[in-house]
C-alpha positions as CSV (number, residue, x, y, z in Angstrom):
1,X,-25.9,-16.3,83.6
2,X,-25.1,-16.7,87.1
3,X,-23.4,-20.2,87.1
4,X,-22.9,-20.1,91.3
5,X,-19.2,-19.6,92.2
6,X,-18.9,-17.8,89.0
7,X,-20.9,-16.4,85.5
8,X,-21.5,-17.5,82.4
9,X,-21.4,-15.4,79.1
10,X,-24.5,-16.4,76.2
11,X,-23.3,-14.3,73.5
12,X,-25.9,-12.9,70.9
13,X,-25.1,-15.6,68.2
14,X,-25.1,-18.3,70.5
15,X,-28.6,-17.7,71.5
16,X,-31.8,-18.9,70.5
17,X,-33.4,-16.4,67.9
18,X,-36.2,-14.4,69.5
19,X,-35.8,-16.3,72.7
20,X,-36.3,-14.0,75.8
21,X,-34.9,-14.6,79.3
22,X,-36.1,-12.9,82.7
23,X,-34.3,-12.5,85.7
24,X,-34.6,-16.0,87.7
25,X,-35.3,-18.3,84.5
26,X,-33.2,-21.2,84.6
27,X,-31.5,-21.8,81.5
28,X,-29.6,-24.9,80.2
29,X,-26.5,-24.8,77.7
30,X,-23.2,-25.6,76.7
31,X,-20.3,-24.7,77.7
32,X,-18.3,-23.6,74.7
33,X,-15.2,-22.2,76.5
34,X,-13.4,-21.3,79.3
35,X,-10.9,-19.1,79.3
36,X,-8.5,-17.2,82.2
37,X,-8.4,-13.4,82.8
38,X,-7.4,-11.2,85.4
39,X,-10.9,-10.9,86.6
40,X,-11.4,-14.9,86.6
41,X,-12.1,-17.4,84.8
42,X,-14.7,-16.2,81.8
43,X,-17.0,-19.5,80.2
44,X,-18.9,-19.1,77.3
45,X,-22.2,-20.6,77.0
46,X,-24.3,-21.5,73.8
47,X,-27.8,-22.9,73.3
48,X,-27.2,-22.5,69.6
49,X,-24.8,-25.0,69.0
50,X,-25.6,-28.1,67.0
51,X,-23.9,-30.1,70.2
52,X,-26.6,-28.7,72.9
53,X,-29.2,-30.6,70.3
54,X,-26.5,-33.9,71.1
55,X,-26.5,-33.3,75.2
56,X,-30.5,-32.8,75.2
57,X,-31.2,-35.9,73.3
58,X,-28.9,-37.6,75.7
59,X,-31.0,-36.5,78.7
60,X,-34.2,-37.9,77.1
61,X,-33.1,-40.5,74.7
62,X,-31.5,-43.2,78.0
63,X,-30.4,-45.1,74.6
64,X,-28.3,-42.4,73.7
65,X,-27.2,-42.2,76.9
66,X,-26.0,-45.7,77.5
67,X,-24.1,-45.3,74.0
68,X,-26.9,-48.2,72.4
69,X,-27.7,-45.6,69.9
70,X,-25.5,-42.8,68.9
71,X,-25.8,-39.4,67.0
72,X,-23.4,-39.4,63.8
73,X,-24.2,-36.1,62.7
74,X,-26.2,-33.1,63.7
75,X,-26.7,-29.6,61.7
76,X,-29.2,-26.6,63.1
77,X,-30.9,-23.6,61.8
78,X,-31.2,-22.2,65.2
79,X,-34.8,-21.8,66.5
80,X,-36.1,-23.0,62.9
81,X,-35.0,-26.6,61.8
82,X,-32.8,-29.1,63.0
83,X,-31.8,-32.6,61.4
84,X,-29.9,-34.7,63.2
85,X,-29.0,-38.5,61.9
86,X,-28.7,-41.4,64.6
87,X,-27.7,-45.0,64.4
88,X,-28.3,-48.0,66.7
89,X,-25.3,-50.4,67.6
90,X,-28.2,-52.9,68.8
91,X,-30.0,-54.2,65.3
92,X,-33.3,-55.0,67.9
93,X,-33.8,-51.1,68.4
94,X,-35.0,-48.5,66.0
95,X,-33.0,-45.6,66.5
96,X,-35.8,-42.9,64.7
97,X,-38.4,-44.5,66.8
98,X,-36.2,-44.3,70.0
99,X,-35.3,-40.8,69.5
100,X,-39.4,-39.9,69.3
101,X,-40.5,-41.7,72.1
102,X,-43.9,-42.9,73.0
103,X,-46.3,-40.6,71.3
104,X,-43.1,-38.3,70.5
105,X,-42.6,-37.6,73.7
106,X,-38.9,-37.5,74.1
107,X,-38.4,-35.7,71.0
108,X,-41.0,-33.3,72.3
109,X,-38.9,-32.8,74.9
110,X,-35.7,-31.4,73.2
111,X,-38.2,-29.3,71.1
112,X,-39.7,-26.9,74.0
113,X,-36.5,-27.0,75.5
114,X,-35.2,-25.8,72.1
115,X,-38.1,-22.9,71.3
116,X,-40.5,-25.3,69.2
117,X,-36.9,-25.6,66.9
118,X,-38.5,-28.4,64.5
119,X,-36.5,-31.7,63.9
120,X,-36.0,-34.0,61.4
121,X,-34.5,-37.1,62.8
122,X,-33.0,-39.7,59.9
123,X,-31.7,-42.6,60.1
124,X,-27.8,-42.6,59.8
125,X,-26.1,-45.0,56.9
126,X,-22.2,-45.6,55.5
127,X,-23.6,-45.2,52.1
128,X,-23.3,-41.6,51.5
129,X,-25.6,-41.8,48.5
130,X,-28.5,-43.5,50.4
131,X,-27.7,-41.2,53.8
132,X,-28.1,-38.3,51.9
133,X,-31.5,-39.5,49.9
134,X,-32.5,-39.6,53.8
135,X,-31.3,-36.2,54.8
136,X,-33.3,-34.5,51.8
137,X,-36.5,-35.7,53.3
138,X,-39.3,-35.4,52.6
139,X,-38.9,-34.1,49.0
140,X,-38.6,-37.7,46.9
141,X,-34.8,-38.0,45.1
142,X,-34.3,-40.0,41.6
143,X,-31.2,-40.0,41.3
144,X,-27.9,-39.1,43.0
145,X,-24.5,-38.6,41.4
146,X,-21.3,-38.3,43.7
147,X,-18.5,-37.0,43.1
148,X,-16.1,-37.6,46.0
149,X,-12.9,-36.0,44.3
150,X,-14.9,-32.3,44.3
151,X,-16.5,-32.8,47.6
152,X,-19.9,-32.2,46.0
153,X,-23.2,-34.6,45.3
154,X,-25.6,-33.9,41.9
155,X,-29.4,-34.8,43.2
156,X,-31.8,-35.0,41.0
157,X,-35.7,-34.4,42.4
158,X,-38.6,-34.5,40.1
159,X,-40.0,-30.8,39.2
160,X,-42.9,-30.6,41.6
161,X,-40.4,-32.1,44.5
162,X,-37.9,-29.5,43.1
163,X,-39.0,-26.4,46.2
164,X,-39.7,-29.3,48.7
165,X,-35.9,-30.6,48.2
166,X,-34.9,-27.2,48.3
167,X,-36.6,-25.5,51.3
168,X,-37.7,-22.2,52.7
169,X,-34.8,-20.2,51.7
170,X,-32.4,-22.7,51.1
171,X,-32.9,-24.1,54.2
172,X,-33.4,-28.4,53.7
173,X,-30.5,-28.5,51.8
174,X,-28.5,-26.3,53.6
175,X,-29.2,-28.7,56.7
176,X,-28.6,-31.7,54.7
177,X,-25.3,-30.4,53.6
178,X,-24.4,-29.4,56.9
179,X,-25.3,-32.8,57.9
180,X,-23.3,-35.0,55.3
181,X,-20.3,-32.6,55.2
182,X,-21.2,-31.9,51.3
183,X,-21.9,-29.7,48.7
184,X,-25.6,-30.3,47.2
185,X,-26.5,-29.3,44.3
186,X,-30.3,-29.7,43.4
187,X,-31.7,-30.1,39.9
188,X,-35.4,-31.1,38.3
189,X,-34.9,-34.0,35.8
190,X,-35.2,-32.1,32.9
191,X,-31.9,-29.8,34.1
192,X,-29.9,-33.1,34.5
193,X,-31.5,-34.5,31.0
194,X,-30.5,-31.2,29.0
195,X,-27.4,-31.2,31.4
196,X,-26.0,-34.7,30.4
197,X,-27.0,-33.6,26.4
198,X,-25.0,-30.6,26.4
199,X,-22.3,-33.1,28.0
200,X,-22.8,-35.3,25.2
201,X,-23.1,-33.0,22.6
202,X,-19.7,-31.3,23.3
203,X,-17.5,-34.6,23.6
204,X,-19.1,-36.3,20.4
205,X,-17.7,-32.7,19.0
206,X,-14.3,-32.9,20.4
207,X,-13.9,-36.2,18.8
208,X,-15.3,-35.4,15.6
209,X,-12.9,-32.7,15.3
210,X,-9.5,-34.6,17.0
211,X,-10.1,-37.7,15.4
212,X,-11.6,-37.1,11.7
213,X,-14.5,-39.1,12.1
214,X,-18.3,-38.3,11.7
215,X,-20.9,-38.0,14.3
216,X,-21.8,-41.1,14.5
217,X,-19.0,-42.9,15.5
218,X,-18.2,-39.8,18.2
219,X,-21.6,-40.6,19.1
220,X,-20.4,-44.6,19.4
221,X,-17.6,-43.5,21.9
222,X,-19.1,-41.2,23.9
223,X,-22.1,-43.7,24.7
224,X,-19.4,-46.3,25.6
225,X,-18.0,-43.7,28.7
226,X,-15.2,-42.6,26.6
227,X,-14.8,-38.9,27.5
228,X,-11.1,-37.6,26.8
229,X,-8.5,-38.2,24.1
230,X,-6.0,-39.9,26.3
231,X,-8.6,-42.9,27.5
232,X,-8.9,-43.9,23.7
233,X,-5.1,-43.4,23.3
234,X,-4.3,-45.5,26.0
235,X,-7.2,-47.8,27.0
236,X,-6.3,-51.6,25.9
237,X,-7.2,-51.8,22.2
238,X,-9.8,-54.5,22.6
239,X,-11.7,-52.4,24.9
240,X,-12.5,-50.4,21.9
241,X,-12.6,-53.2,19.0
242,X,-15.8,-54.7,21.5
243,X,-17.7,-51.9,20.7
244,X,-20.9,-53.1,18.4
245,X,-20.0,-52.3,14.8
246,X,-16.1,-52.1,15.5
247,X,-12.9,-54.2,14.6
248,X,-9.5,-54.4,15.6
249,X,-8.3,-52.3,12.5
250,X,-10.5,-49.6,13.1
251,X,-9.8,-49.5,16.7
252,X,-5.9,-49.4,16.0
253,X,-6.6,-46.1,13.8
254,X,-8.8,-44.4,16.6
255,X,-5.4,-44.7,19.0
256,X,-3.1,-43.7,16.5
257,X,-5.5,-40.6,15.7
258,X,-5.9,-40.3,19.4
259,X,-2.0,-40.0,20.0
260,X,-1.4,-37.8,17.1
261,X,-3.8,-35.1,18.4
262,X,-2.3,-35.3,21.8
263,X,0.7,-34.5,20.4
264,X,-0.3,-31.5,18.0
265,X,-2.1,-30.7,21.5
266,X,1.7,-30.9,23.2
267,X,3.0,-29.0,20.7
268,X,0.9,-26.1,20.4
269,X,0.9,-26.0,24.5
270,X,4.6,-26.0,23.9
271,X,5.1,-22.9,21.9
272,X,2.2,-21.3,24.4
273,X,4.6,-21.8,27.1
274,X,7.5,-20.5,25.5
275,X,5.7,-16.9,24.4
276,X,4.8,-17.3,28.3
277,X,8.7,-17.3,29.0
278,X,8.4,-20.4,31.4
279,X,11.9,-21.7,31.9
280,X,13.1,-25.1,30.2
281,X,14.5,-26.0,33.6
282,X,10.8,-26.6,35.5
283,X,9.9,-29.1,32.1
284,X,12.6,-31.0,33.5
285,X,10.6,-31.7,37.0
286,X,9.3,-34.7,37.6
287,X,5.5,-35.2,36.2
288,X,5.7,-32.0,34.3
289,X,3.4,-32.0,31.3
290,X,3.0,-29.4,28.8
291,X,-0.6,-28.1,29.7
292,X,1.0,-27.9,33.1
293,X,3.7,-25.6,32.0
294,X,1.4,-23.6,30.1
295,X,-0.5,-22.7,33.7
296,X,2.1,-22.2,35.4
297,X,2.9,-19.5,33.3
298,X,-0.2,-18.3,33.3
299,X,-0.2,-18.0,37.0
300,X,3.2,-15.9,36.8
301,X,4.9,-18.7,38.1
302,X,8.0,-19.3,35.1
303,X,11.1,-20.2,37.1
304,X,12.7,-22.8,39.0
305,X,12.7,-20.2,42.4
306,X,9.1,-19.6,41.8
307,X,8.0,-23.5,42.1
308,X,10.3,-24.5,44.7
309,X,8.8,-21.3,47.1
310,X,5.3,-23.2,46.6
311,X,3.5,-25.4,49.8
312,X,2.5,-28.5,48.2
313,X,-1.1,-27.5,48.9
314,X,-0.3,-24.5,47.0
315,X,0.9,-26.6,43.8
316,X,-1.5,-29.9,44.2
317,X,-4.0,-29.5,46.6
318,X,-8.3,-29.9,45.4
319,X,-10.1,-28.4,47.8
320,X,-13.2,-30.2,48.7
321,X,-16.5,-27.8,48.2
322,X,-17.3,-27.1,52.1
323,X,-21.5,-26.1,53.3
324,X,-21.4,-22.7,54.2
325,X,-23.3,-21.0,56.7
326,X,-25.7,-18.2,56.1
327,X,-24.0,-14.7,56.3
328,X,-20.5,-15.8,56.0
329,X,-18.5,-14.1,53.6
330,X,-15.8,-15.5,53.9
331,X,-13.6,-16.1,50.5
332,X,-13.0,-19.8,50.2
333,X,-9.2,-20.9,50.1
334,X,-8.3,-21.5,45.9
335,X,-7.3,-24.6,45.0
336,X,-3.5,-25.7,44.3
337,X,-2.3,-24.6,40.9
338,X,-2.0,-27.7,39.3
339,X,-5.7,-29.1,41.0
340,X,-7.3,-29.9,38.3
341,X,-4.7,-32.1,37.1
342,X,-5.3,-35.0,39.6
343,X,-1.8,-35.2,40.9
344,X,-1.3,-36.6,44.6
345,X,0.0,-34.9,47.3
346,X,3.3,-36.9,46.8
347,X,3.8,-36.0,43.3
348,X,3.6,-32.7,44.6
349,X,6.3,-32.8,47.4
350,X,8.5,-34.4,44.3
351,X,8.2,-31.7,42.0
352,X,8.5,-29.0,45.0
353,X,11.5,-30.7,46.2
354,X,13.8,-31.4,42.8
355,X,12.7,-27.5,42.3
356,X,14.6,-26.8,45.4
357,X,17.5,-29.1,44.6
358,X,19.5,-26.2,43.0
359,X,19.1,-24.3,46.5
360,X,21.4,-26.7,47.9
361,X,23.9,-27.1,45.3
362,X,24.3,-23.6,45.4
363,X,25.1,-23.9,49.4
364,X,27.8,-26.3,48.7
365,X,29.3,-25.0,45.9
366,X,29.4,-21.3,48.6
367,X,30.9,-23.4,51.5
368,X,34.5,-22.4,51.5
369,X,37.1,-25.0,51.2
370,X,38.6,-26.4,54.2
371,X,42.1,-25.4,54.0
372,X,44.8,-27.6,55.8
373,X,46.2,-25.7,59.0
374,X,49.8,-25.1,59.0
375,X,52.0,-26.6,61.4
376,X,55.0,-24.4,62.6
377,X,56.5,-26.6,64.6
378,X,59.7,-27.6,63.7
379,X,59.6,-25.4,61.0
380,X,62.0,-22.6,61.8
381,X,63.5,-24.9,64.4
382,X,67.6,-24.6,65.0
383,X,69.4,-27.7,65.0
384,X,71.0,-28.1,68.0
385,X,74.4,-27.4,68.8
């Protein structure tokens, strides 16, 4: 692209699929980078990139221009679909309707300039829930689940909105994951009905068989959000003794049961990480549980040395679940070794850093003594005569 005083480079995958240029066309794009070689400066151009959709609304959209209404997010399929979600800092001007213009016009505009790319424009919102509801459109959502720790959002569709939510090869939800920076997973209703049973099913189970009670009180405690052994153990007693059909007594009995099994659980994770020959000294870290021990023997990692060469990230860190763009392949990064066991990144510096404390004892105790310099002064001195 002959910029003037200098070219410009459109690279293959920053161009518009199927789009062909002639000698003397005038093309717009962005400038994605400049960089320095011996044979002059070398910029890179795209008309691909997510922010050339930004720049052309700008041009059309004077709104967006003056900074009234401004583009939160933006994801593209290049020379397919693009969604792009907007907000006004004016509550007097529609930001979807000033986006499309009289008779769509504007957004017309930015869609020959783009190769008839189609565009979804939807209105931004804090609430991630209802934002993405709005990016899945126009397939109808019933429900939406979030969970914020994983990075990933559970929508449920009904069956005949189930392909519509889904796309043309993936691609409306690709789009809207690219657009709310989440993971999307799409199921009918009757995925997240059996989903939720099998959920059901298997923690009424666990507490049948850690507690010694029948189904029907499992059942009881499962319908009231209880979920793992240690919220009965340690949730305040009246919390349980509320429960239709329950008293203090029995309520006492479920947390004693409760504790009891956690600690057969302890115990058996104990001799587990023995046979695994993890070393007493990392039980002694701070926030050190037996599960814990048991995988981090199962990860090979069984002494004191083996901890304290961990990044935090390594040890703690729960990767959030990133959209991925078609045809890459690359491996996503694992999460730490201890994810799944909800500890915070400052836990994890503790446990890294009294893992290391030995290092340094070991310096000091290596440091040689200071010994006290001898003065000869004096020393073989004759007295004068």
């Amino acid at each position: 692209v002959d910029l003037g005083r200098a070219e410009g480079v459109i690279r293959r995958d920053q161009q518009i699929p199927r789009e062909a240029a002639r000698v003397g066309d005038r093309v717009r794009s962005l400038i994605m980078n400049v960089r320095r070689e011996n044979r002059g400066p070398q910029i890179f151009l795209s008309r691909a990139h997510p922010d050339f959709m930004r720049l052309l609304f700008a041009q059309e959209v004077p709104e967006i221009y003056d900074g009234i209404i401004e583009i939160k997010a933006a994801a593209r399929d290049p020379g397919s679909r693009a969604k792009v979600g907007v907000i006004s800092h004016d509550s007097s001007i529609d930001p979807v309707g000033a986006c499309v213009g009289m008779k769509g016009s504007r957004v017309q505009a930015v869609v020959q300039e783009m190769q008839g790319e189609k565009i979804d424009i939807i209105p931004w919102s804090e609430d991630i829930a209802t934002f993405v509801v709005n990016a899945l459109q126009p397939a109808t959502v019933s429900r939406v689940v979030i969970d914020e720790e994983e990075g990933r959002i559970e929508v449920v569709v009904p069956d005949d909105q189930l392909s519509l939510a889904i796309g043309r090869r993936g691609q409306n939800v690709r789009l809207a994951s690219q657009l709310t920076g989440l993971a999307i997973d799409i199921m009918t209703e009757a995925d997240s009905s059996e989903k939720r049973q099998a959920e059901f099913a298997l923690r009424t189970e666990m507490f049948q068989e850690d507690l010694d009670v029948d189904e029907t009180l499992s059942q009881l405690l499962v319908a009231e959000g209880f979920s793992e052994l240690e919220e009965v153990a340690y949730v305040a007693p009246e919390e349980i003794s509320n429960i239709e059909g329950f008293d203090e007594e029995l309520a006492a009995e479920l947390q004693n049961r409760a504790l009891e099994a956690l600690e057969r659980r302890e115990a058996v994770a104990r001799e587990k990480r023995t046979e695994l020959g993890v070393e007493d000294a990392i039980a002694e870290l701070p926030h050190m549980t037996e599960a814990m021990l048991v995988t981090l023997g199962e990860a090979g990692l069984k002494t004191l040395d083996d901890v304290a060469d961990l990044a935090t990230d390594e040890l703690v860190l729960k990767r959030k679940s990133e959209p991925r763009r078609r045809n890459d392949n690359r491996k996503p990064e694992p999460d730490g070794v201890l994810a799944k066991y909800g500890l915070s990144e400052e836990q994890g510096n503790e446990i890294i850093m009294a893992a290391r404390a030995h290092w340094f004892e070991d310096e000091d105790e290596a440091a040689p003594a200071a010994e006290p310099a001898e003065s000869g002064e004096g020393a073989n001195a004759e007295a004068p005569q």
